[in-house]
N, C-alpha and C positions, 0 to 999 in steps of 0.2 A: 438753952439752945442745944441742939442735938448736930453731930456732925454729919453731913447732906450724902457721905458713903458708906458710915457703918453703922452711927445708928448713937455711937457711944457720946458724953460730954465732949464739949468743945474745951480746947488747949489754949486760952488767950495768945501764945506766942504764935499759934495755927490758927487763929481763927479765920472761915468760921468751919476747922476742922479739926480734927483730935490730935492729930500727929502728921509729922511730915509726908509719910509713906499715903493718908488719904489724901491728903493734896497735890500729891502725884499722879496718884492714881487718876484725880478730877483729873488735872490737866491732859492726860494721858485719852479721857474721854474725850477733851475739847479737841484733841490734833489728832485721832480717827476720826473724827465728825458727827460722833455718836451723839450729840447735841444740835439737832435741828428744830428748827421753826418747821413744823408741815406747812406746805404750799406747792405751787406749782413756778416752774421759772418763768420767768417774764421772759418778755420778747428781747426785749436790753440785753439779759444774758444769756442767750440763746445767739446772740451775734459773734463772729471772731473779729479780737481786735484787730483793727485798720494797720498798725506799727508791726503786728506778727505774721501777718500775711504773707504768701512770699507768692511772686509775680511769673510767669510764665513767661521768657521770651528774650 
């Protein structure tokens, strides 16, 4: 198994990546967002929550 950012053997104590520094870097993609599903937003989350609103008056 090949590790899923640079390409090299997997590290059993990393898996399934080679070294800690690529397992960073993954997560690092995950919390920019650089890992999306393509779609479009539904209508659900195109709503503001009802609790965050804030009221006029």
């Amino acid at each position: 198994m090949a590790c899923p950012v640079c390409g090299k053997p997997t590290e059993p104590k990393y898996r399934p990546f080679c070294s800690a520094r690529c397992a960073d870097v993954d997560l690092a993609r995950w919390l920019r967002g650089d890992y999306v599903i393509p779609g479009t937003v539904s209508e659900e989350e195109e709503r503001p929550d009802p609790q965050g609103e804030q009221r006029d008056g």
